[in-house]
C-alpha positions in Angstrom: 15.8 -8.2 -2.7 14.0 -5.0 -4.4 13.3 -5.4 -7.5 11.6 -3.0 -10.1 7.9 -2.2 -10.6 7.7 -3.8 -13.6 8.9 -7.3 -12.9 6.8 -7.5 -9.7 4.4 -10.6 -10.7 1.0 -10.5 -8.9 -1.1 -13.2 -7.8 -4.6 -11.4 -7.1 -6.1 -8.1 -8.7 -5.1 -5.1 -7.0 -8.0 -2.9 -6.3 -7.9 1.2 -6.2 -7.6 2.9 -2.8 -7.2 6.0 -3.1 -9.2 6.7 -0.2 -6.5 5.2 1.8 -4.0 6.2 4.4 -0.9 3.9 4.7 0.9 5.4 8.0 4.5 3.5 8.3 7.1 4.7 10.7 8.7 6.5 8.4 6.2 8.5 6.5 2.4 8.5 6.2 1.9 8.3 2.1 -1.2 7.5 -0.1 -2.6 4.2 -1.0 -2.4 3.3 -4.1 -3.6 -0.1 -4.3 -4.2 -2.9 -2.6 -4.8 -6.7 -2.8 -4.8 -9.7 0.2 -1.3 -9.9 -0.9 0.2 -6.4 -0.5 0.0 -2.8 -0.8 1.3 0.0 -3.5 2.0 3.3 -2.0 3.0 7.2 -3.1 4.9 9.4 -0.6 5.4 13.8 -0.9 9.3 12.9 0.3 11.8 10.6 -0.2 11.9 8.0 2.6 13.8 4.9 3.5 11.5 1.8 3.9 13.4 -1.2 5.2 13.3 -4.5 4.1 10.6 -4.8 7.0 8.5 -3.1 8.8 4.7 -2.4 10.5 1.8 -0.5 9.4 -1.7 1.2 9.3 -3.8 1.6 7.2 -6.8 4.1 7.4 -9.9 5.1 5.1 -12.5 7.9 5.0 -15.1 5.7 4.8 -13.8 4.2 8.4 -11.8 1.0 7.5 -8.8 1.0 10.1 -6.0 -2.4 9.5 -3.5 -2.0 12.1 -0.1 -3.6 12.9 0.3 -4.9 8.9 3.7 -6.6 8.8 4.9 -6.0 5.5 8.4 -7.0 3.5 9.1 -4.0 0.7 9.1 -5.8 -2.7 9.8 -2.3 -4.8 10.3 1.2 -4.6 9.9 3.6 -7.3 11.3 7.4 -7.5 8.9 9.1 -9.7 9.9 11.5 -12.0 6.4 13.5 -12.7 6.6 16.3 -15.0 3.4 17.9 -13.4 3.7 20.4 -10.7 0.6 19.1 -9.6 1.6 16.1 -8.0 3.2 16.0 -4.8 4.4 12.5 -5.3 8.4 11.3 -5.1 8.2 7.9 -4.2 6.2 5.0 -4.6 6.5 1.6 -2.9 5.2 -1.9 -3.3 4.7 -4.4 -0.5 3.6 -8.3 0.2 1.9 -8.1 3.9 3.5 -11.2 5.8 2.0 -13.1 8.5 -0.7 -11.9 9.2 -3.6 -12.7 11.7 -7.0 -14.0 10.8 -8.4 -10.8 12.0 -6.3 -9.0 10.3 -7.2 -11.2 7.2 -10.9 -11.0 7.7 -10.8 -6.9 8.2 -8.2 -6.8 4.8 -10.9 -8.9 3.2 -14.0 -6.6 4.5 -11.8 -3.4 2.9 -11.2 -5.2 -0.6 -14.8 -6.3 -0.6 -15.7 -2.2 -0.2 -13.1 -1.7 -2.9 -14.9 -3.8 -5.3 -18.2 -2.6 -4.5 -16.7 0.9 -5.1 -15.6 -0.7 -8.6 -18.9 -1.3 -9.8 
């Protein structure tokens, strides 16, 4: 079940990156944020993200997560006054099952993330 933005109850901080790529099979959107748990997400078009599905993520400073299996817990249309933005669509996700390499590289990203932070 999708539910809104603002009823989506996180566990663990979600750390800027903005830096970030997320390429899903239906779009390739910018990052957002980011956390062990899951992924937020902006696309330039309207998209349909299943229940499911498989991703990448990339980042300029070299961070590549491939094959992320994540369940969509939100979507957002975003109704942004300023041209400036090319934004329609944002998206939350929880990533599920993932590897413990996939867990250790995730957890290499969010440390660069933090270090960004500070």
């Amino acid at each position: 079940m999708v539910t809104e933005k603002s009823s989506n109850k996180r566990k663990d901080k979600r750390l800027e990156a903005k830096s970030g790529i997320a390429v899903t099979p239906n779009a390739v959107c910018q990052v957002v944020n980011l956390s062990k748990d899951g992924i937020s997400f902006k696309c330039t078009k309207e998209h349909y993200f299943p229940f499911e599905w498989t991703m990448n993520i990339y980042d300029i400073a070299g961070q590549s997560l491939e094959q992320l299996h994540v369940k969509k817990v939100w979507e957002s249309w975003l109704n942004i006054q300023d041209d400036q933005s090319p934004f329609t669509m944002e998206v939350g996700g929880r990533f599920q099952n993932l590897s413990s390499s996939q867990k250790d590289q995730l957890n290499t990203y969010l440390q660069q993330l933090l270090a960004m932070e500070e």
